[in-house]
RODO-2510 file (C-alpha; in nm, 4 decimals, decimal comma):
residues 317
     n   res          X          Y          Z
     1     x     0,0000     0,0000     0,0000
     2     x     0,1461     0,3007    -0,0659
     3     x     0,0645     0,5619     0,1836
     4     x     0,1989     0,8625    -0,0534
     5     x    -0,0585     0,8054    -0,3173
     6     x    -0,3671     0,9917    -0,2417
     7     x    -0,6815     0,7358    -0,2894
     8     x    -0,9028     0,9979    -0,3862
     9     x    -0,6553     1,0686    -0,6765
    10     x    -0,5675     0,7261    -0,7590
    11     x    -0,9142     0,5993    -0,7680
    12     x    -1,0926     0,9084    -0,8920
    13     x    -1,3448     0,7928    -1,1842
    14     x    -1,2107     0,8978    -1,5330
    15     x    -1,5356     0,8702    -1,7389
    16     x    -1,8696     0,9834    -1,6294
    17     x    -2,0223     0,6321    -1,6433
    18     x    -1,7986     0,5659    -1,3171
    19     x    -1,8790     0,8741    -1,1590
    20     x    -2,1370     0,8176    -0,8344
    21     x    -2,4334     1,1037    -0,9431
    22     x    -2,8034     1,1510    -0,9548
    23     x    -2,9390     1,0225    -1,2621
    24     x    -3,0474     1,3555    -1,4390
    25     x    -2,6754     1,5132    -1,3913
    26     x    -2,4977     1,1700    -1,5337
    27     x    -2,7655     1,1872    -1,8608
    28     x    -2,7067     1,5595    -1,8679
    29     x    -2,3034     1,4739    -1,8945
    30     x    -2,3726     1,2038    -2,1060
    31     x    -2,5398     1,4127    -2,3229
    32     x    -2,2420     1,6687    -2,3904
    33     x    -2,0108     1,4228    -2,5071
    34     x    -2,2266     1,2850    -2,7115
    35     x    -2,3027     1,5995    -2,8692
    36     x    -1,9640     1,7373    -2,8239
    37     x    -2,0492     1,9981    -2,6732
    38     x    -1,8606     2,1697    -2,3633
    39     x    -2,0264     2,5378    -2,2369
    40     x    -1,9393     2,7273    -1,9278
    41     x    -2,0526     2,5624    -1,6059
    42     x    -2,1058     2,5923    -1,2210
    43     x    -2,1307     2,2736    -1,0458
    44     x    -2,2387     2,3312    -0,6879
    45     x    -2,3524     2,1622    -0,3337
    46     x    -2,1823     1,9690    -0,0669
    47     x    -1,8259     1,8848    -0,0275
    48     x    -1,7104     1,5906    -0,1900
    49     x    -2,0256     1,5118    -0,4050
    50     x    -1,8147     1,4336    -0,6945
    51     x    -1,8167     1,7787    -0,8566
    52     x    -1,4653     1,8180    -0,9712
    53     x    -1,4496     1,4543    -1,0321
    54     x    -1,7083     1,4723    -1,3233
    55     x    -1,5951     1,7621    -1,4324
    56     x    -1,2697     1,6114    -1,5111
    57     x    -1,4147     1,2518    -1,6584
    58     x    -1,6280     1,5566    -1,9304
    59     x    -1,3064     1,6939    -2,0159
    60     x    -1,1098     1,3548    -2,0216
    61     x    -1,3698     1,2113    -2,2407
    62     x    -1,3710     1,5609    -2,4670
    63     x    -0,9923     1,4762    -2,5230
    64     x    -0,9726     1,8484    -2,3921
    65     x    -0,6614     2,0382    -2,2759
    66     x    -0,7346     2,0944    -1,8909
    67     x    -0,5803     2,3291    -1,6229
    68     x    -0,7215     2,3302    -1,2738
    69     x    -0,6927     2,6277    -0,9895
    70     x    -0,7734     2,6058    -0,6639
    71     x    -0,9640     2,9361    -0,5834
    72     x    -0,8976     2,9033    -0,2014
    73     x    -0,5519     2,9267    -0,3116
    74     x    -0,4096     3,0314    -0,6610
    75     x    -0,7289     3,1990    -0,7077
    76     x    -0,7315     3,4498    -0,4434
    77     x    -0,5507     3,7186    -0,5759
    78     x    -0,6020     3,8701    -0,9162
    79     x    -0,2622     3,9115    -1,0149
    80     x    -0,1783     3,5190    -1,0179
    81     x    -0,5194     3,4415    -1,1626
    82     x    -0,4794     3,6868    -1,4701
    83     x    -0,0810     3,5081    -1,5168
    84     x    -0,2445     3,1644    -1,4897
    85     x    -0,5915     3,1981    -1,7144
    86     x    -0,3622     3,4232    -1,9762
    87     x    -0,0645     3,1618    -2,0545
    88     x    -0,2901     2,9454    -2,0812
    89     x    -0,5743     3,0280    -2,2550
    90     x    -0,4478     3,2734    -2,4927
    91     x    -0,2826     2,9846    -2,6761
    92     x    -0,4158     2,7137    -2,9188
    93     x    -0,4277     2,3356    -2,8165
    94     x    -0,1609     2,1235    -2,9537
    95     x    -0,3579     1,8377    -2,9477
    96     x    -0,6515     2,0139    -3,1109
    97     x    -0,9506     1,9644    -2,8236
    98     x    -1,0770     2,2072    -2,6584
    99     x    -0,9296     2,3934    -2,3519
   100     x    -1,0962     2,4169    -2,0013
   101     x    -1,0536     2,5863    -1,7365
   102     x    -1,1481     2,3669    -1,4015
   103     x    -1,1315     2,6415    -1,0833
   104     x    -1,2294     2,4412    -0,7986
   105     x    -1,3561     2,6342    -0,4514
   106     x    -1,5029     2,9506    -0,6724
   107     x    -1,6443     3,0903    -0,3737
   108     x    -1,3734     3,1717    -0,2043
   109     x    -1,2331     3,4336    -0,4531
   110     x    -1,3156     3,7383    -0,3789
   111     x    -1,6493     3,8355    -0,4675
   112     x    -1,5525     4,2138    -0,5080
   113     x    -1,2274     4,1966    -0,6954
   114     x    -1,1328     3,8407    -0,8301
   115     x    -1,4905     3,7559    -0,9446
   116     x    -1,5445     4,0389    -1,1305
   117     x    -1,2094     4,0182    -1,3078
   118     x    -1,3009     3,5946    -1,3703
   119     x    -1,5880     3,7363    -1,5305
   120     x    -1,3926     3,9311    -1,7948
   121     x    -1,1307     3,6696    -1,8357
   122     x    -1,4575     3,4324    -1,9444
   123     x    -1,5442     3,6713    -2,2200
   124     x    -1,2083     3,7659    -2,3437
   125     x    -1,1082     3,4231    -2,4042
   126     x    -1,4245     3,2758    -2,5060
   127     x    -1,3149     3,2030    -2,8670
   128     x    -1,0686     2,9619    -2,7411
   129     x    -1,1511     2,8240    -2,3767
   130     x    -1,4149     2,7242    -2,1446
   131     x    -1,4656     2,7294    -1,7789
   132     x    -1,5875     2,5009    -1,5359
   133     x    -1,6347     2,6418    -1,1804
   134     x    -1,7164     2,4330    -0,8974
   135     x    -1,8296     2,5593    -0,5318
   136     x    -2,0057     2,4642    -0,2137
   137     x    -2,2221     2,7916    -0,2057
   138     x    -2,3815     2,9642    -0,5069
   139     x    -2,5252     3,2414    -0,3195
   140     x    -2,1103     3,3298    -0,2688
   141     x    -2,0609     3,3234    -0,7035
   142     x    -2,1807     3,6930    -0,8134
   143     x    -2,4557     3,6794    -1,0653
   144     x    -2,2884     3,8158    -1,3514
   145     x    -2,0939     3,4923    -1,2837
   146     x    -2,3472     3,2527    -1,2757
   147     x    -2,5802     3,4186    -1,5717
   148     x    -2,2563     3,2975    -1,7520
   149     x    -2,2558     2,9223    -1,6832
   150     x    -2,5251     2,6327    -1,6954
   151     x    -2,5775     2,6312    -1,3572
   152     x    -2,5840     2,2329    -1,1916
   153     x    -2,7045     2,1675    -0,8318
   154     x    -2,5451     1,8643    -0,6896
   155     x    -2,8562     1,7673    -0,5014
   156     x    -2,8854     1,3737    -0,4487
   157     x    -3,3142     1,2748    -0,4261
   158     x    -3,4316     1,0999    -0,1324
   159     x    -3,5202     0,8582    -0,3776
   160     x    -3,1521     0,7806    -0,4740
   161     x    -3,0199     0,8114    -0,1809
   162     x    -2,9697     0,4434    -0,1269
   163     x    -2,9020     0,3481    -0,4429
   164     x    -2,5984     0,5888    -0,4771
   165     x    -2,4882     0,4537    -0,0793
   166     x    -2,4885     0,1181    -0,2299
   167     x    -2,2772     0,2524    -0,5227
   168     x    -2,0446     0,3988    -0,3143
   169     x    -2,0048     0,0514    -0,0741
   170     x    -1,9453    -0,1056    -0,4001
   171     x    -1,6703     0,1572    -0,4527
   172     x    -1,5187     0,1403    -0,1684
   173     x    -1,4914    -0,2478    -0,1204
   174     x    -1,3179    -0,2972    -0,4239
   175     x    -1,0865     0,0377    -0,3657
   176     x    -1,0098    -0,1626    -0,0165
   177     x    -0,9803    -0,5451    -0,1692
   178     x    -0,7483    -0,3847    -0,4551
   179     x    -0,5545    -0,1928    -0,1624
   180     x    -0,4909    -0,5241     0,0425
   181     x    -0,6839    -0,3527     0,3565
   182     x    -0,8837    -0,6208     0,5520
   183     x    -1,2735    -0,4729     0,6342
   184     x    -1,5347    -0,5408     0,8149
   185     x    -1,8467    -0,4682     0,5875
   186     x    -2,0929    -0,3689     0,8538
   187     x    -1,8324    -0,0903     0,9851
   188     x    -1,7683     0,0243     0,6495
   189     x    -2,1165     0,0680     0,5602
   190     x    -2,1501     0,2617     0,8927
   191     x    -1,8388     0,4800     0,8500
   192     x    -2,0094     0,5622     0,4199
   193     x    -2,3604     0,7293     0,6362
   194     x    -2,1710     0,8920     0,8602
   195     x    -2,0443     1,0931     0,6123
   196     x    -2,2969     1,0740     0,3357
   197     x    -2,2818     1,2215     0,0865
   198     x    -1,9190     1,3139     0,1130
   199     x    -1,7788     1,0870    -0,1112
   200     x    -1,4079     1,2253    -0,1117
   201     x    -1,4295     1,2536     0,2877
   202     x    -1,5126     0,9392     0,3325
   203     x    -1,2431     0,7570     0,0963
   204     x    -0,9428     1,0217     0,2499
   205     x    -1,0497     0,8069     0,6167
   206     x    -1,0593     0,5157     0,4737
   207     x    -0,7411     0,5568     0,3702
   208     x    -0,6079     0,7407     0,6937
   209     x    -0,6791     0,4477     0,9187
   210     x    -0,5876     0,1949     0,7027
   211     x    -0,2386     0,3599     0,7112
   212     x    -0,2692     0,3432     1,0720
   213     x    -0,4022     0,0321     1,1718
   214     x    -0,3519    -0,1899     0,8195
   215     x    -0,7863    -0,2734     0,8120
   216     x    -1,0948    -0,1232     0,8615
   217     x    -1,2693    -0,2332     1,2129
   218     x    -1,4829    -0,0911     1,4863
   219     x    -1,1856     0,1538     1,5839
   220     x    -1,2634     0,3694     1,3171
   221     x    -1,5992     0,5017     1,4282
   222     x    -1,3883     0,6687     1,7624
   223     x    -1,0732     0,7677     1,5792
   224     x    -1,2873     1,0164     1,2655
   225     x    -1,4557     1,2703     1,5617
   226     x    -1,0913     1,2667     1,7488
   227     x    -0,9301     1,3530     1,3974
   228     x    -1,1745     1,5930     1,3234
   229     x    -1,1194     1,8044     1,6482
   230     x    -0,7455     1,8118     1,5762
   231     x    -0,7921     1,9310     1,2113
   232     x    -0,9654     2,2302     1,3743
   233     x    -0,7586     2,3064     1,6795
   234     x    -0,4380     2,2765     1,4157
   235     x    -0,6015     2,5590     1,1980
   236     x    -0,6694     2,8161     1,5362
   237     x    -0,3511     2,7022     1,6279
   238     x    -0,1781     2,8387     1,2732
   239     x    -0,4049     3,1278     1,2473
   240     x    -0,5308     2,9673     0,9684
   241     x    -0,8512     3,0896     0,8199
   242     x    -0,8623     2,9280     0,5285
   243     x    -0,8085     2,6063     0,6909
   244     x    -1,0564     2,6483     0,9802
   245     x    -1,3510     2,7478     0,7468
   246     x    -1,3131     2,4469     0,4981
   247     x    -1,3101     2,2661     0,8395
   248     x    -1,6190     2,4622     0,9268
   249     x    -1,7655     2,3610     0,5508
   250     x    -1,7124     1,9880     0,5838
   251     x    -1,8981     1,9365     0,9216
   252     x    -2,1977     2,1983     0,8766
   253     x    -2,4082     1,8713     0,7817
   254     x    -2,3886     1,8188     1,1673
   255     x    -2,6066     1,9996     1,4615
   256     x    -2,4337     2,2981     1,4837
   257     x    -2,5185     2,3186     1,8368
   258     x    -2,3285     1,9811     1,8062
   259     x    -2,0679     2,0714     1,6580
   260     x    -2,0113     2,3517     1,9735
   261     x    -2,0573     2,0803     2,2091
   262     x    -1,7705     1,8609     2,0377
   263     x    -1,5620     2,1786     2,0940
   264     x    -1,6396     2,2314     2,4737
   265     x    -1,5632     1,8891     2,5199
   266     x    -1,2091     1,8787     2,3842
   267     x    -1,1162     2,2218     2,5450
   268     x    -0,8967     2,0515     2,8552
   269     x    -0,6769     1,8190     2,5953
   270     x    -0,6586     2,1275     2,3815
   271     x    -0,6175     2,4464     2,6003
   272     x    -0,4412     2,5774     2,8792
   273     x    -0,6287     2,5758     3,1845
   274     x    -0,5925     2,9452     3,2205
   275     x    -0,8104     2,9875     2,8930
   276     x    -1,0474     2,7806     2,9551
   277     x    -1,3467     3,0214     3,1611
   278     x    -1,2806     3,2370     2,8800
   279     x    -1,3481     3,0004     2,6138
   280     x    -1,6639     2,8450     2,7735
   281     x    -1,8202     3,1568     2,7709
   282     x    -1,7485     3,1986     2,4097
   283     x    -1,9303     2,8625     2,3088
   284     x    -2,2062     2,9317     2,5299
   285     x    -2,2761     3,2243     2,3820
   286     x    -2,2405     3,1355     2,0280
   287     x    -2,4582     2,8284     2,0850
   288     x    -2,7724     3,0318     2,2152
   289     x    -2,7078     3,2509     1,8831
   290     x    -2,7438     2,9103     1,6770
   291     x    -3,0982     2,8795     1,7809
   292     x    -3,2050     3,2258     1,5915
   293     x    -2,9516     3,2400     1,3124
   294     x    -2,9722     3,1850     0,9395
   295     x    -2,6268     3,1442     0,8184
   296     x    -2,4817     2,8721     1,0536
   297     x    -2,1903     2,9136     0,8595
   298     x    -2,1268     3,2195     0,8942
   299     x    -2,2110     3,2088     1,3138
   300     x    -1,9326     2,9098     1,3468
   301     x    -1,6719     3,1294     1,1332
   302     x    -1,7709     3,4327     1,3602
   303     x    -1,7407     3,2134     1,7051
   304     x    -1,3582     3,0883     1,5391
   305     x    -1,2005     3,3497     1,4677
   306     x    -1,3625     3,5910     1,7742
   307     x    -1,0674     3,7630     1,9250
   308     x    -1,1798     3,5181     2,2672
   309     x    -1,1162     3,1864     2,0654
   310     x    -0,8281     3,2588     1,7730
   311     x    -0,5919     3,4318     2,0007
   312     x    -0,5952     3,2309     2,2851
   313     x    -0,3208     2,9395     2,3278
   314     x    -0,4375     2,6188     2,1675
   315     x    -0,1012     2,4387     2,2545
   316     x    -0,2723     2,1762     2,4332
   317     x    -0,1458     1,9611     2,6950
***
């Protein structure tokens, strides 16, 4: 097994036929290949639903010339976006497909200054590119933005919902028997709703444990809220916005009153004592809020990176 190979890469889908969707957004895929036909898009919903993963099975299929940017990352300023889009888009493919433009995380550019300027890039290089933008939140892409793209909500039915869990057990089974990790079926099944419909989440733990422990048991199911915690605590540790609200992202499925809770319970392995009182009062607070707001979002963020919480020593122990 080798532990430097990222599953999610290794074993990402490359046509859309392999891809774990809905039924209407595989046929809808489906049906630009067969026509050959690639426009602008926005793919959003939840984290690790599989959008950049069948946006990249389109593009393999399309025999098209891809680059991908992270906009939590190379995407945040406008100065590296415009060097990116422009060396690469201004120039003809070699292998004479089409050229797209994945930009994964769209939402977090700036919506004053790097989405406006994406917006122009779009136009200017129409002639010769295409862009597919992926995010967790549409109501954070400015409209000018979206009235660009063919919009697709990564919504899975009720309806489908076990038949795409049963796809994904499939998945996952022969990712593990191909991987040499011993399972337990009943734990993995357990471990795939727990994080439904989190696709990518759920493979990256498969893959964590296994590391750890060489199978899949029981131990599993205490290890992922332990991790968790220490994912957050190592972003208010580092300061690290970016880090703490992709953490905050990823776990808004849960009670956010819950997720508060989890917190207050990990504060003596994760503070000094001395900052303790302080913090309490913090989560308190921000858990009566919870009751009345309607970004929860946006309350968590607020409650992180409160002067209180994000400046106080999160050493630990």
């Amino acid at each position: 097994m080798n532990i430097n190979t990222l599953w999610t890469e290794k074993h990402r889908p490359q046509t859309i036929d392999d891809c774990i969707l809905p039924d209407d957004i595989k046929a809808s895929f489906k049906a630009f290949v067969e026509k050959d036909d690639l426009p602008n898009m926005l793919l959003t919903g939840k984290p690790g639903m599989g959008k950049t993963t069948i946006a990249k099975a389109l593009c393999n299929q399309l025999n098209c010339d891809v680059m991908t940017i992270n906009g939590s990352d190379e995407g945040r300023t406008i100065d590296t976006l415009r060097e990116k889009l422009k060396s690469f888009a201004s120039t003809v493919s070699l292998s004479g497909g089409k050229k797209v433009i994945i930009i994964d995380e769209a939402d977090y550019m700036n919506a004053q200054s790097v989405q406006p300027a994406l917006r122009n890039f779009m136009e200017e290089f129409s002639a010769n590119c295409r862009f597919i933008l992926t995010c967790n939140f549409k109501m954070k892409i400015i409209d000018p933005l979206i009235s660009r793209c063919t919009v697709f909500e990564f919504n899975i039915p009720s309806s489908q919902k076990t038949k795409l869990a049963a796809q994904l057990m499939k998945r996952i089974s022969s990712i593990l028997e191909e991987e040499g990790v011993e399972f337990d079926k009943k734990v993995v099944a357990e471990v795939i709703m727990k994080f439904y419909p989190d696709f990518r989440k759920t493979i990256s733990e498969f893959q964590r444990y296994s590391t750890q422990r060489g199978k899949i048991d029981v131990g599993i199911l205490a290890s992922i809220e332990d991790v968790s915690i220490k994912e957050l605590v190592r972003s208010l540790k580092e300061k690290d916005f970016s880090s703490m609200r992709k953490w905050v992202n990823e776990n808004l499925d849960n009670d956010p009153t819950q997720i508060i809770r989890t917190v207050f319970d990990s504060l003596e392995e994760n503070l000094e004592p001395a900052s303790i009182p302080q913090a309490i009062i913090i989560l308190g607070d921000y858990a009566y809020k919870s009751a009345f707001v309607a970004d929860h979002e946006l309350n968590l963020s607020a409650m992180f990176i409160s002067p209180e919480l994000f400046v106080i020593n999160w050493e630990g122990k």
